[in-house]
Biopython code that builds the backbone (N, CA, C, O; Angstrom):
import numpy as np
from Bio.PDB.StructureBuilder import StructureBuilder

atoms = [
    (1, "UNK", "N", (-164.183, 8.619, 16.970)),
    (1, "UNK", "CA", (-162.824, 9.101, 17.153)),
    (1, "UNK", "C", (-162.582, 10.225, 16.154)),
    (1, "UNK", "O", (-163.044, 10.121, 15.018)),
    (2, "UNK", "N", (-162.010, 11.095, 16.454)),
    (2, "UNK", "CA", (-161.266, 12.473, 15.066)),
    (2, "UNK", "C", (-160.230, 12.814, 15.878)),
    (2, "UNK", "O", (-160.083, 12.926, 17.095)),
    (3, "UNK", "N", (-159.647, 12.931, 15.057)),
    (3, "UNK", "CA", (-157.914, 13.280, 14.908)),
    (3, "UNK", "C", (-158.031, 14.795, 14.491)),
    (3, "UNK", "O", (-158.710, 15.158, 13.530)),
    (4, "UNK", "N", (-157.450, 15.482, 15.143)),
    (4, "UNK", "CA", (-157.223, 16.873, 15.533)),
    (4, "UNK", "C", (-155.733, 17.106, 15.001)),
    (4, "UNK", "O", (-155.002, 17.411, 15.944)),
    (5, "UNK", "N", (-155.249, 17.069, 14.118)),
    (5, "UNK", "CA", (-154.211, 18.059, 13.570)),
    (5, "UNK", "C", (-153.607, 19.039, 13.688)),
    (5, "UNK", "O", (-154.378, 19.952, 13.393)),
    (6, "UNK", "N", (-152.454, 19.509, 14.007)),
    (6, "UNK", "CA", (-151.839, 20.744, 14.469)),
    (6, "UNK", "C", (-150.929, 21.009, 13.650)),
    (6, "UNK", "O", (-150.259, 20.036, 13.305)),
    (7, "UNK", "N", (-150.599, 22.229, 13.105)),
    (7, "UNK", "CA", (-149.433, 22.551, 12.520)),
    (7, "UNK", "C", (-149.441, 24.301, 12.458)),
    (7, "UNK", "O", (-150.406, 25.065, 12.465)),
    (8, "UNK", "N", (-148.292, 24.531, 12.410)),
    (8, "UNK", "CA", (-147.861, 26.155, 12.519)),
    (8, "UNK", "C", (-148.903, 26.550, 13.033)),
    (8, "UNK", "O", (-149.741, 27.310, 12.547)),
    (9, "UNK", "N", (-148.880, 25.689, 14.763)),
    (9, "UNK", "CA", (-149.877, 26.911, 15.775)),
    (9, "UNK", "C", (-149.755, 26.639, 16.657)),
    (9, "UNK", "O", (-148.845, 25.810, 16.671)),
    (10, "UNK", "N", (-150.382, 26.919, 18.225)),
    (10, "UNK", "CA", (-150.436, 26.878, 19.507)),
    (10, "UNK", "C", (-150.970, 25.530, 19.826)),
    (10, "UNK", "O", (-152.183, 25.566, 19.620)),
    (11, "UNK", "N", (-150.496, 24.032, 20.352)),
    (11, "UNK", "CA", (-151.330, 23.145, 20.774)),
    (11, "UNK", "C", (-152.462, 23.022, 21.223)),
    (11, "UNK", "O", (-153.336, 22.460, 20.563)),
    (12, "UNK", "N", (-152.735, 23.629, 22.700)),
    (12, "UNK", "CA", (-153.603, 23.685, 23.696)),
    (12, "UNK", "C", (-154.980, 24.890, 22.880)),
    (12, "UNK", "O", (-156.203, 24.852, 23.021)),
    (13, "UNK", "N", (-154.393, 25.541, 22.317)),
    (13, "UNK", "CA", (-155.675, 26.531, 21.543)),
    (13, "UNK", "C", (-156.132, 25.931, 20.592)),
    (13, "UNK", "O", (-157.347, 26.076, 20.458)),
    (14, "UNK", "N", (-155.559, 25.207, 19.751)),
    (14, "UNK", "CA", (-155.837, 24.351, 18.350)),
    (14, "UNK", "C", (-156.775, 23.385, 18.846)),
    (14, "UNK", "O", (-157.934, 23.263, 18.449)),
    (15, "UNK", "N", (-156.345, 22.864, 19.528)),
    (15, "UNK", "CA", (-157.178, 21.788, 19.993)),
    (15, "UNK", "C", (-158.707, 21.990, 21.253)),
    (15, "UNK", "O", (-159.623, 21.268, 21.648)),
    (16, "UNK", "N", (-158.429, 22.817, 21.392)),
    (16, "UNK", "CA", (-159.608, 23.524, 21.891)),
    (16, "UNK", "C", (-161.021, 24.164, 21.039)),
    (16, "UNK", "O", (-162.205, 24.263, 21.362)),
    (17, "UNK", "N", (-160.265, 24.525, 19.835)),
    (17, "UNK", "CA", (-160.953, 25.407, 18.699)),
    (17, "UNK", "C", (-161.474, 24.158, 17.937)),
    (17, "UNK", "O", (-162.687, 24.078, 17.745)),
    (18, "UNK", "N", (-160.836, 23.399, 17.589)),
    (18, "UNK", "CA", (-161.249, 22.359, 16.887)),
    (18, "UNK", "C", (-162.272, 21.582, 17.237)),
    (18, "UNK", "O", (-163.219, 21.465, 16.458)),
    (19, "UNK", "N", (-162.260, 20.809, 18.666)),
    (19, "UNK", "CA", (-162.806, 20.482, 19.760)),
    (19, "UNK", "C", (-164.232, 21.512, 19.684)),
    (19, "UNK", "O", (-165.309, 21.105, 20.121)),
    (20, "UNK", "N", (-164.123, 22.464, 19.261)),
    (20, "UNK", "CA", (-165.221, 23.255, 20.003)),
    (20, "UNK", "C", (-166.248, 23.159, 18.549)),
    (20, "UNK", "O", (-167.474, 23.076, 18.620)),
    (21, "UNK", "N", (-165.512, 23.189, 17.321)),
    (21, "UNK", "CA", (-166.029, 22.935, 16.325)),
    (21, "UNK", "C", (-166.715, 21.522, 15.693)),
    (21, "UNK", "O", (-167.456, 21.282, 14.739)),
    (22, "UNK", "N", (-166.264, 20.967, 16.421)),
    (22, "UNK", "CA", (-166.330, 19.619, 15.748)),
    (22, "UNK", "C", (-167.495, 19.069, 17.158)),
    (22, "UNK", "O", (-167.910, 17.912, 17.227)),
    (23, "UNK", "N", (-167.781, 19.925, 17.951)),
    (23, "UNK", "CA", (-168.648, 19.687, 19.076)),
    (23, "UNK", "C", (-168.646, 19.223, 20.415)),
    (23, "UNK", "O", (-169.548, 19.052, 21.235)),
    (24, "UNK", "N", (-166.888, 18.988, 20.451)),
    (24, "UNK", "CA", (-166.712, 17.950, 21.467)),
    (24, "UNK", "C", (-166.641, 18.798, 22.629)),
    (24, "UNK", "O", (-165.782, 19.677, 22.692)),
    (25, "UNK", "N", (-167.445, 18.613, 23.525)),
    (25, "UNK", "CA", (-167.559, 19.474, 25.018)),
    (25, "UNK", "C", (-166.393, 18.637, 26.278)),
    (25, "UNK", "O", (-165.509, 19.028, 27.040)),
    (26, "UNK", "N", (-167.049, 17.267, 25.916)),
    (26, "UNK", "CA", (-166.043, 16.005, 26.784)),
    (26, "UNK", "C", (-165.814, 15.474, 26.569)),
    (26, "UNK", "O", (-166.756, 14.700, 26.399)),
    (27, "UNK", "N", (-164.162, 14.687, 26.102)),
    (27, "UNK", "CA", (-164.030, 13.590, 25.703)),
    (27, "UNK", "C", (-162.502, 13.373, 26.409)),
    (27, "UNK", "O", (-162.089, 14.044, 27.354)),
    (28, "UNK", "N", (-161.501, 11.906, 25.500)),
    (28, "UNK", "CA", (-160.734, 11.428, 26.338)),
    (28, "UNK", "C", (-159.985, 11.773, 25.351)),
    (28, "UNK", "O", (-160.479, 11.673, 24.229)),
    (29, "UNK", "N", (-158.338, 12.367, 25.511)),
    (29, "UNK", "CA", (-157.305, 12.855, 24.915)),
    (29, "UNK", "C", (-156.441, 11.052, 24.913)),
    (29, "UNK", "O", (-155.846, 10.704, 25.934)),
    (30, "UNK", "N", (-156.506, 10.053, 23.619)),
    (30, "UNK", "CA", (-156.494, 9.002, 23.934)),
    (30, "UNK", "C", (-154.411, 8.813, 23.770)),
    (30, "UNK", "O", (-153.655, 8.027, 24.342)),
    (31, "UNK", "N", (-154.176, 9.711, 22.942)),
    (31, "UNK", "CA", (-153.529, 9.602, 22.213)),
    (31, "UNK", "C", (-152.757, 10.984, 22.004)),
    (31, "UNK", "O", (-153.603, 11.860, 21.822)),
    (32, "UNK", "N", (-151.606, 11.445, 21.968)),
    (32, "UNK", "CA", (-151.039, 12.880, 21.754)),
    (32, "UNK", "C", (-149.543, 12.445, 20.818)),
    (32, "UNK", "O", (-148.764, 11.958, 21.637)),
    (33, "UNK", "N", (-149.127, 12.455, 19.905)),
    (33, "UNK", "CA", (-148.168, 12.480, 19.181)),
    (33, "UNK", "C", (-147.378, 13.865, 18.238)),
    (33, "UNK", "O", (-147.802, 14.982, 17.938)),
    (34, "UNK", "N", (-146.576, 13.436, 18.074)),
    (34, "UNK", "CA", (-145.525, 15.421, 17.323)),
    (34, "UNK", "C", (-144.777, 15.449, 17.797)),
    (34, "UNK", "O", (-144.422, 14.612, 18.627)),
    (35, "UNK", "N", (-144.128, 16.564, 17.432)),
    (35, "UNK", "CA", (-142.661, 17.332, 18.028)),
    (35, "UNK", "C", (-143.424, 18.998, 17.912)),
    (35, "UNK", "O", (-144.331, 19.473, 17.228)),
    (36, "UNK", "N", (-142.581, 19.478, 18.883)),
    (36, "UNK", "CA", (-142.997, 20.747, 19.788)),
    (36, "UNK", "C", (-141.349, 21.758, 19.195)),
    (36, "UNK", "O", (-140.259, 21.190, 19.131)),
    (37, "UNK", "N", (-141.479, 22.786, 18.948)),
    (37, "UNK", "CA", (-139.931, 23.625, 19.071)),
    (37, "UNK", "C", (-140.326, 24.545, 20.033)),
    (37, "UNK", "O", (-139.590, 25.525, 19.912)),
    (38, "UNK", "N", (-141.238, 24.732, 21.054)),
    (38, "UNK", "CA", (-140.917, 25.149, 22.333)),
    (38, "UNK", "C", (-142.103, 24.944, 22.977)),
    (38, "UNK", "O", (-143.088, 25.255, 22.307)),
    (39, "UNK", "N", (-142.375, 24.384, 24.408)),
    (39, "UNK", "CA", (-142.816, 23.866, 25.234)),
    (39, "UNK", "C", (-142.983, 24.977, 26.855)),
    (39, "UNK", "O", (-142.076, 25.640, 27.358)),
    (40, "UNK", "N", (-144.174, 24.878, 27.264)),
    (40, "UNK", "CA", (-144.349, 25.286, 28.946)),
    (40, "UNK", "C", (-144.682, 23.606, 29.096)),
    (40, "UNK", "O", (-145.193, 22.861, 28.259)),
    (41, "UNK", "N", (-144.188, 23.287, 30.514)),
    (41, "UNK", "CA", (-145.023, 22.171, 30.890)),
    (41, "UNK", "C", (-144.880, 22.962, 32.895)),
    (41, "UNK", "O", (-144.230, 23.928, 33.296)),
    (42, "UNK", "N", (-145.565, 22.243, 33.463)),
    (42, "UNK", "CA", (-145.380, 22.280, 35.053)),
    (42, "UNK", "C", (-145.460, 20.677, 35.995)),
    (42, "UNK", "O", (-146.097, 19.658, 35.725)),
    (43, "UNK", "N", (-144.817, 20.888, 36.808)),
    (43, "UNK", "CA", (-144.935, 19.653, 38.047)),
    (43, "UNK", "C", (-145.032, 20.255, 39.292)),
    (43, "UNK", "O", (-144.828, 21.436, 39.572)),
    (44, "UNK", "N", (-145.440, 19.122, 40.187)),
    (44, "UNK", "CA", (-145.761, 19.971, 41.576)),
    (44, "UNK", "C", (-143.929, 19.841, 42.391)),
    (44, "UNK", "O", (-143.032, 19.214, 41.827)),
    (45, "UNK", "N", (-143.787, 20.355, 43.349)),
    (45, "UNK", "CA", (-143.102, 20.691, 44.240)),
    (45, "UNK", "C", (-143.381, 19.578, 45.763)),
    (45, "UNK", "O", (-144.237, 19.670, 46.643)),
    (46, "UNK", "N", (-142.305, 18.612, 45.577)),
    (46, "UNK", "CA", (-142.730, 17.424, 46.899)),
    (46, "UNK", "C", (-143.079, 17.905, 48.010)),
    (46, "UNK", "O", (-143.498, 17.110, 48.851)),
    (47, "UNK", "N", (-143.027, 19.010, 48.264)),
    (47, "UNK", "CA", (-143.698, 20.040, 49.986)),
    (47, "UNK", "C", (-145.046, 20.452, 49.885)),
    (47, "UNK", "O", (-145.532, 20.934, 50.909)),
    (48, "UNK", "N", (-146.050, 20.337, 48.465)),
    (48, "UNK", "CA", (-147.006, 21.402, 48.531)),
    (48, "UNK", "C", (-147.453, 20.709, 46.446)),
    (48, "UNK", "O", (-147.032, 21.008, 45.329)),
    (49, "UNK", "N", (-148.649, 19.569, 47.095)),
    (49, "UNK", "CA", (-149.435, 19.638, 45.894)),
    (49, "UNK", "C", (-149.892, 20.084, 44.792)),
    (49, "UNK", "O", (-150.006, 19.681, 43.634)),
    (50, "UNK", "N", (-150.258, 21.490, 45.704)),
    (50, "UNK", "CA", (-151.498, 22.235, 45.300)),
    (50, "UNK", "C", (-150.295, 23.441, 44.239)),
    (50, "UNK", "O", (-150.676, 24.261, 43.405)),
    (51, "UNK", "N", (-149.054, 23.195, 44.594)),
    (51, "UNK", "CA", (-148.489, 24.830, 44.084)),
    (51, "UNK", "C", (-148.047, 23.857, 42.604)),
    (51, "UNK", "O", (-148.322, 22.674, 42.399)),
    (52, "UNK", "N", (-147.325, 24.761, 41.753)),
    (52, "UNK", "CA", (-147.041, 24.381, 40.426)),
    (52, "UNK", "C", (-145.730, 24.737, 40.255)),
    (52, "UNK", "O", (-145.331, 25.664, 40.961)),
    (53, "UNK", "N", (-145.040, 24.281, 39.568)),
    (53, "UNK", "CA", (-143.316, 24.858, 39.292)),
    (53, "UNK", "C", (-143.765, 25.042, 37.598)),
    (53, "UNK", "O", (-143.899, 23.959, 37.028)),
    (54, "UNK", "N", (-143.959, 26.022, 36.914)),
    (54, "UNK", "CA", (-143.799, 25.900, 35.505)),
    (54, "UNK", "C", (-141.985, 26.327, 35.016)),
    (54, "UNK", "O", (-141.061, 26.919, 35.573)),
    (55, "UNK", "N", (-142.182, 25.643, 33.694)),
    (55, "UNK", "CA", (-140.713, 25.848, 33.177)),
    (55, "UNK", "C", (-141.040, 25.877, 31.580)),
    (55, "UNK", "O", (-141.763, 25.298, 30.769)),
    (56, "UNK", "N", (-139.925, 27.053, 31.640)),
    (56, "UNK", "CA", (-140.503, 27.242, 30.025)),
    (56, "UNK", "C", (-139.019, 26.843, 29.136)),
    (56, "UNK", "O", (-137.915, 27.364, 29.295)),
    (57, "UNK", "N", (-139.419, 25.704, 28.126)),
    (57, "UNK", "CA", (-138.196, 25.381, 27.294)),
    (57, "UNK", "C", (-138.459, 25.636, 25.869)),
    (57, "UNK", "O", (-139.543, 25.340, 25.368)),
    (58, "UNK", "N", (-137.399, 26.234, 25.130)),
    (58, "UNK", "CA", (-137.303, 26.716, 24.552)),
    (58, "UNK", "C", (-136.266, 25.583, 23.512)),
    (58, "UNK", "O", (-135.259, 26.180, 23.132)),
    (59, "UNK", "N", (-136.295, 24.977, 23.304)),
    (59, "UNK", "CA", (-135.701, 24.171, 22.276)),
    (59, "UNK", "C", (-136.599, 22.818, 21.388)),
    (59, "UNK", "O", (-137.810, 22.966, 21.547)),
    (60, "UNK", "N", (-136.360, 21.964, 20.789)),
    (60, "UNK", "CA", (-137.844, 21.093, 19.854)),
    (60, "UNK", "C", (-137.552, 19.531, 20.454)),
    (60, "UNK", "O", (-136.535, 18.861, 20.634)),
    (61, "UNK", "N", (-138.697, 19.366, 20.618)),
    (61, "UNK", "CA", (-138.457, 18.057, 21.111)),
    (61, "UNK", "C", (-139.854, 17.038, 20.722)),
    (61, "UNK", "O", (-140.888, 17.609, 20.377)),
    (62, "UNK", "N", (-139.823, 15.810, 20.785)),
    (62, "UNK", "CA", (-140.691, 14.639, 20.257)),
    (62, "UNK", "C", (-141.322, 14.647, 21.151)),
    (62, "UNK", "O", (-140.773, 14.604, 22.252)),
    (63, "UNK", "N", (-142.701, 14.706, 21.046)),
    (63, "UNK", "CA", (-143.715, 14.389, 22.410)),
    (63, "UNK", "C", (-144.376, 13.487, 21.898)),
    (63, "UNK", "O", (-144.526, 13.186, 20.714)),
    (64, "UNK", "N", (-145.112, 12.687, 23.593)),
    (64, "UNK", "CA", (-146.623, 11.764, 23.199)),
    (64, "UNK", "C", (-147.162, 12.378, 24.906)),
    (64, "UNK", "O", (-146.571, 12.948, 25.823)),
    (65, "UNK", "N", (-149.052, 11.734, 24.620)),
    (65, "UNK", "CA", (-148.862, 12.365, 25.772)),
    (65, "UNK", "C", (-150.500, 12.054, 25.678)),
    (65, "UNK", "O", (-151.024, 11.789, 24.596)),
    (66, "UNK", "N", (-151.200, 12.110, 26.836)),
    (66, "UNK", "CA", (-152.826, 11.693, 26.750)),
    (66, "UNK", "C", (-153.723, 13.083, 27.748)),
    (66, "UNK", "O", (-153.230, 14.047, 28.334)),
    (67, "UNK", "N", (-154.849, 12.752, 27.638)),
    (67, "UNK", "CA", (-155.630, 13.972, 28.331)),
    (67, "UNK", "C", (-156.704, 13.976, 28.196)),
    (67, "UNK", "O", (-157.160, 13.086, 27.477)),
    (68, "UNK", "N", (-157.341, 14.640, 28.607)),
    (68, "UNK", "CA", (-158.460, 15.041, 28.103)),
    (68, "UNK", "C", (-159.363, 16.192, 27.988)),
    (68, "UNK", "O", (-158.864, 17.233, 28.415)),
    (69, "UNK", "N", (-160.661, 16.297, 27.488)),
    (69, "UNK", "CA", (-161.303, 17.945, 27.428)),
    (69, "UNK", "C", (-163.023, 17.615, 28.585)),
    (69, "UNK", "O", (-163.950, 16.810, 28.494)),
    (70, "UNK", "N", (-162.715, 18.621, 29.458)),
    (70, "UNK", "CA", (-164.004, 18.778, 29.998)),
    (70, "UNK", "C", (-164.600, 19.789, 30.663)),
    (70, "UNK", "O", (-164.377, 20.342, 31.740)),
    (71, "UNK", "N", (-165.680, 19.966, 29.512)),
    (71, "UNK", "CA", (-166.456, 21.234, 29.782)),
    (71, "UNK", "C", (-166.197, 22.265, 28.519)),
    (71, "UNK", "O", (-166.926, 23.214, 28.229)),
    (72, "UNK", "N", (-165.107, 21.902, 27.900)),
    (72, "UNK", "CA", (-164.983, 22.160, 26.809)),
    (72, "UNK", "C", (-163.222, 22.946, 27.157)),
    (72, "UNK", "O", (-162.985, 24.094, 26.780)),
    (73, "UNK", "N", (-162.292, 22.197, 27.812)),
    (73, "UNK", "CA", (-161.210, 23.057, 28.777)),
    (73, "UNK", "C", (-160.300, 21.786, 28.284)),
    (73, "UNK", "O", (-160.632, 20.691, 28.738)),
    (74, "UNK", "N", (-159.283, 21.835, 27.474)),
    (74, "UNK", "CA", (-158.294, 21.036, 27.560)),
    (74, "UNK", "C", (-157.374, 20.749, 28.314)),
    (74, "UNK", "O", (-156.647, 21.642, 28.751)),
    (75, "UNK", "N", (-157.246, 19.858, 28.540)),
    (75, "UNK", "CA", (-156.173, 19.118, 29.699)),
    (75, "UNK", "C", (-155.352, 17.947, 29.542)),
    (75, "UNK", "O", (-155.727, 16.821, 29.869)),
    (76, "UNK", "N", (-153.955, 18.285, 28.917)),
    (76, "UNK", "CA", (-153.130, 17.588, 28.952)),
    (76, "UNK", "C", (-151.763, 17.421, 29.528)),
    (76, "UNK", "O", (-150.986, 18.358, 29.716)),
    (77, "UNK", "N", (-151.424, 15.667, 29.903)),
    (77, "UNK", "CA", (-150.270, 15.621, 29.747)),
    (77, "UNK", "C", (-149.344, 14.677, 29.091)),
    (77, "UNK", "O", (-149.727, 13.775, 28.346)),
    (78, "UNK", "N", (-147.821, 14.973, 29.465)),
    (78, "UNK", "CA", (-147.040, 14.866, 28.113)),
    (78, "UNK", "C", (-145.679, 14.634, 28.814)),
    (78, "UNK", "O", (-145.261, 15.120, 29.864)),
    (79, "UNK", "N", (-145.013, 13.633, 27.828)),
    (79, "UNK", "CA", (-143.418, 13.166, 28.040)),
    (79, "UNK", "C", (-142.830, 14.153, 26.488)),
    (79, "UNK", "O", (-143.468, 14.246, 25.440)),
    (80, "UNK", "N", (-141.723, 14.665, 26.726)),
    (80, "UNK", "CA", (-141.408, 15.600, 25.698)),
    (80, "UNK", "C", (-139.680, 15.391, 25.835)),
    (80, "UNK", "O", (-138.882, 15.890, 26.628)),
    (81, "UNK", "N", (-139.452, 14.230, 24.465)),
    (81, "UNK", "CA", (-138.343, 14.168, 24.583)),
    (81, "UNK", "C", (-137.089, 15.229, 24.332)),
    (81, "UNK", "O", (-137.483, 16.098, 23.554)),
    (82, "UNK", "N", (-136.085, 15.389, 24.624)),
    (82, "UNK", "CA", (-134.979, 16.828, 23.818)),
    (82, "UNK", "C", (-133.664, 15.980, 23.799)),
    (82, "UNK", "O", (-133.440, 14.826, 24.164)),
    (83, "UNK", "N", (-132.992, 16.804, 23.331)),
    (83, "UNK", "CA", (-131.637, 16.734, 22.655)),
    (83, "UNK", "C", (-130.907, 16.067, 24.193)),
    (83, "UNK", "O", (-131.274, 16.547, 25.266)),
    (84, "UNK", "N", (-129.835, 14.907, 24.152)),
    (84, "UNK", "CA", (-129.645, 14.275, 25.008)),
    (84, "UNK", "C", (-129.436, 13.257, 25.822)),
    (84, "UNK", "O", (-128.636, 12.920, 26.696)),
    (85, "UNK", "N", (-130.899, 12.648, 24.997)),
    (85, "UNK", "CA", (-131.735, 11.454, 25.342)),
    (85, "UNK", "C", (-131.926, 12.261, 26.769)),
    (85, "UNK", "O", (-131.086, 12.134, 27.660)),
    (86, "UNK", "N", (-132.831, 12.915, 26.889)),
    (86, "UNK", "CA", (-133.094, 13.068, 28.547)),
    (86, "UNK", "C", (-134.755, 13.679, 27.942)),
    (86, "UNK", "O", (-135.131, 14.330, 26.967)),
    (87, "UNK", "N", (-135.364, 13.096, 29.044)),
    (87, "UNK", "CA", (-137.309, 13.546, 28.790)),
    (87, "UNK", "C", (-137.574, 14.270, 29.667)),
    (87, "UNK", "O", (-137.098, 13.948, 30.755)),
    (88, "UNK", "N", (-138.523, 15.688, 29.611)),
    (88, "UNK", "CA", (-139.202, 16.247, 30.716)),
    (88, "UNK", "C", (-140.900, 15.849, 29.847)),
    (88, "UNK", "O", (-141.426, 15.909, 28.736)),
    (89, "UNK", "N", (-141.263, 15.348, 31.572)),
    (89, "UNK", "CA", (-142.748, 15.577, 31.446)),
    (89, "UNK", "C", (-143.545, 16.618, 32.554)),
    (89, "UNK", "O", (-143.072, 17.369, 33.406)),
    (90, "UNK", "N", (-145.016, 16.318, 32.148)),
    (90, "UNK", "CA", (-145.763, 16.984, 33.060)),
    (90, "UNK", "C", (-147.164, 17.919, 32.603)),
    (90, "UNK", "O", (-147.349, 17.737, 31.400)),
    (91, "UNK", "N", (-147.715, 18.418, 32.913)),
    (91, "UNK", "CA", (-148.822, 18.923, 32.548)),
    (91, "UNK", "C", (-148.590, 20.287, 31.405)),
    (91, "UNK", "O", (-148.198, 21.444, 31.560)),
    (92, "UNK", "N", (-148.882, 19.777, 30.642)),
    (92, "UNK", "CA", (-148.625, 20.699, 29.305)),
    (92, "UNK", "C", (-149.617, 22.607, 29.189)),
    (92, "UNK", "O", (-150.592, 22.834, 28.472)),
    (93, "UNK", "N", (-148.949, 23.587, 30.098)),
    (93, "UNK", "CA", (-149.532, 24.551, 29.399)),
    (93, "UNK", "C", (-149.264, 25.368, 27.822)),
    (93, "UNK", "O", (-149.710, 26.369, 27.262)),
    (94, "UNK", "N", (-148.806, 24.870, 27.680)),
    (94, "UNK", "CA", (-148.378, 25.448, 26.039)),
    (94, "UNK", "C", (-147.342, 24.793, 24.715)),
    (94, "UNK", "O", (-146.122, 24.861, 24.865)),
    (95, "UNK", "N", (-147.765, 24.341, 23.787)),
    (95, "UNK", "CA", (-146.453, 23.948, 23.404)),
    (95, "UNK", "C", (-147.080, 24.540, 21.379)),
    (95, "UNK", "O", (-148.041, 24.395, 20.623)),
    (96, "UNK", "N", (-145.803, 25.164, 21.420)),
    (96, "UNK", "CA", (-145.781, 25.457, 20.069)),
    (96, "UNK", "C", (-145.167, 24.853, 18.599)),
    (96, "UNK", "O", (-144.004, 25.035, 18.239)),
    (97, "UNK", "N", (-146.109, 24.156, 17.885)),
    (97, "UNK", "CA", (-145.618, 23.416, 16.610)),
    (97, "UNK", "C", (-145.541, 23.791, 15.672)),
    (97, "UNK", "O", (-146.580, 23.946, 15.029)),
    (98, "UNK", "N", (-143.995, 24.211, 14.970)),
    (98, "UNK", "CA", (-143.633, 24.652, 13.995)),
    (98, "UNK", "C", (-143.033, 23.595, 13.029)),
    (98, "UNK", "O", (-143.677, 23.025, 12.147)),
    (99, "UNK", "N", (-141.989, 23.444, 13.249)),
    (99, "UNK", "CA", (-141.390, 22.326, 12.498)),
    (99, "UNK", "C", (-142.215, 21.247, 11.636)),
    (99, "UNK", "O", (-142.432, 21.122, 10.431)),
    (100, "UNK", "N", (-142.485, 20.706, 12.491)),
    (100, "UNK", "CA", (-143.366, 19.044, 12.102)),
    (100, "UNK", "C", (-144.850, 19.253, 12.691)),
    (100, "UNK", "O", (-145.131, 20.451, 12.737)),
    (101, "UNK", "N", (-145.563, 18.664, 13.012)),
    (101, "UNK", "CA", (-146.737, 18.647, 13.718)),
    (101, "UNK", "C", (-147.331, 18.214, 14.977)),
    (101, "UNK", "O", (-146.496, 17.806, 15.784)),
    (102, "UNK", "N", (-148.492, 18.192, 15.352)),
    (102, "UNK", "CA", (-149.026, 17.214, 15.919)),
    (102, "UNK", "C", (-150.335, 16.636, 15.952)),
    (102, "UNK", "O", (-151.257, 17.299, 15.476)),
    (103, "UNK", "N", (-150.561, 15.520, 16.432)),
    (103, "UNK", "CA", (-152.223, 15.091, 16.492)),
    (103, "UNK", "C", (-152.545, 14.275, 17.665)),
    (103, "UNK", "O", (-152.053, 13.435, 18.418)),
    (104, "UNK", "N", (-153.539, 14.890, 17.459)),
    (104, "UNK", "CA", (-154.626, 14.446, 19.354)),
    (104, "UNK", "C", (-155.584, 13.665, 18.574)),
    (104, "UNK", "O", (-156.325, 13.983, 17.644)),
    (105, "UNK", "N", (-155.338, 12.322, 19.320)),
    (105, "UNK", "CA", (-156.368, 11.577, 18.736)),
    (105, "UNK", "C", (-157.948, 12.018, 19.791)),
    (105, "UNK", "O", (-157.342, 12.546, 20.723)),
    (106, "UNK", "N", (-158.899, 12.088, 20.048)),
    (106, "UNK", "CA", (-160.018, 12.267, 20.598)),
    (106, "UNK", "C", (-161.243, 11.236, 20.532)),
    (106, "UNK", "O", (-161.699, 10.657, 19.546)),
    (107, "UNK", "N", (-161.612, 11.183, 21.778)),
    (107, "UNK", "CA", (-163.065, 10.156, 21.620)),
    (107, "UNK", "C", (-164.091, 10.976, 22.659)),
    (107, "UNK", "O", (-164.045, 11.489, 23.777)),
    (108, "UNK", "N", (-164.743, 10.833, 21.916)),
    (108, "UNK", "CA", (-166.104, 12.295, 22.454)),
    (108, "UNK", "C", (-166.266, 11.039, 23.506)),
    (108, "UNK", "O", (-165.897, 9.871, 23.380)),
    (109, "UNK", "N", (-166.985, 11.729, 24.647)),
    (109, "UNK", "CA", (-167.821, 11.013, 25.711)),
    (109, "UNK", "C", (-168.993, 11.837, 25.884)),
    (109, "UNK", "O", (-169.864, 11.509, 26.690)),
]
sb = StructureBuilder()
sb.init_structure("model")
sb.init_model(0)
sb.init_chain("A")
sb.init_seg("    ")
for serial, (resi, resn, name, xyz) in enumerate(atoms, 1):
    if name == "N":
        sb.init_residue(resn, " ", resi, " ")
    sb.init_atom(name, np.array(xyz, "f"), 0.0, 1.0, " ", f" {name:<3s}", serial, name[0])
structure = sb.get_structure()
C-alpha cells in the first residue's frame, strides 16, 4: 500500500506523477480522502451513456472517493461534499487542492 499525498497541486496529475514514480502502472484507488477548493467532475445524461455532462465548480468542498490507475492513466471517482449539506458526485476530471489536502491510498496490482 503507499499513500500518495497531495497538497498545493492538481489531483489527477499528482497522482499520476507519483504513481509513475513510485512504479505503479496498475493498481486499485482503495481509498480517496481531502477537501478540493475547485473541482471538474462529469455524469452521463439518462438518453445517451456514452456522452458526458462535465461541470465545473468552483467553490471547496470535502471529498472521498475510490478508483483506480491502469496502464499508468488515473481514474477516479468521487462524492464531493459543498456548502449546504448537498453532495455532487461523479467521475473526477480535475480537482484542485489548496487549502487542506489530499491522499489516495493505492495498492499496486
Amino acid at each position: 500500500m503507499h499513500v500518495i499525498e497531495v497538497k498545493n497541486a492538481e489531483l489527477l496529475e499528482t497522482i499520476t506523477q507519483r504513481a509513475k514514480e513510485l512504479g505503479i502502472v496498475n493498481g486499485a484507488i482503495v481509498s480517496l480522502i481531502g477537501a478540493a477548493d475547485a473541482f471538474t467532475v462529469s455524469t452521463m445524461p439518462a438518453s445517451d451513456a456514452t456522452a458526458d455532462v462535465i461541470t465545473d465548480y468552483d467553490l471547496p468542498a470535502e471529498m472521498h472517493g475510490t478508483g483506480e490507475i491502469t496502464n499508468g492513466k488515473v481514474h477516479l471517482h468521487a462524492t464531493l461534499a459543498v456548502e449546504g449539506n448537498r453532495a455532487v458526485s461523479g467521475h473526477v476530471h480535475s480537482a484542485h487542492i489548496g487549502t487542506w489536502f489530499a491522499r489516495a491510498y493505492v495498492l499496486p496490482v
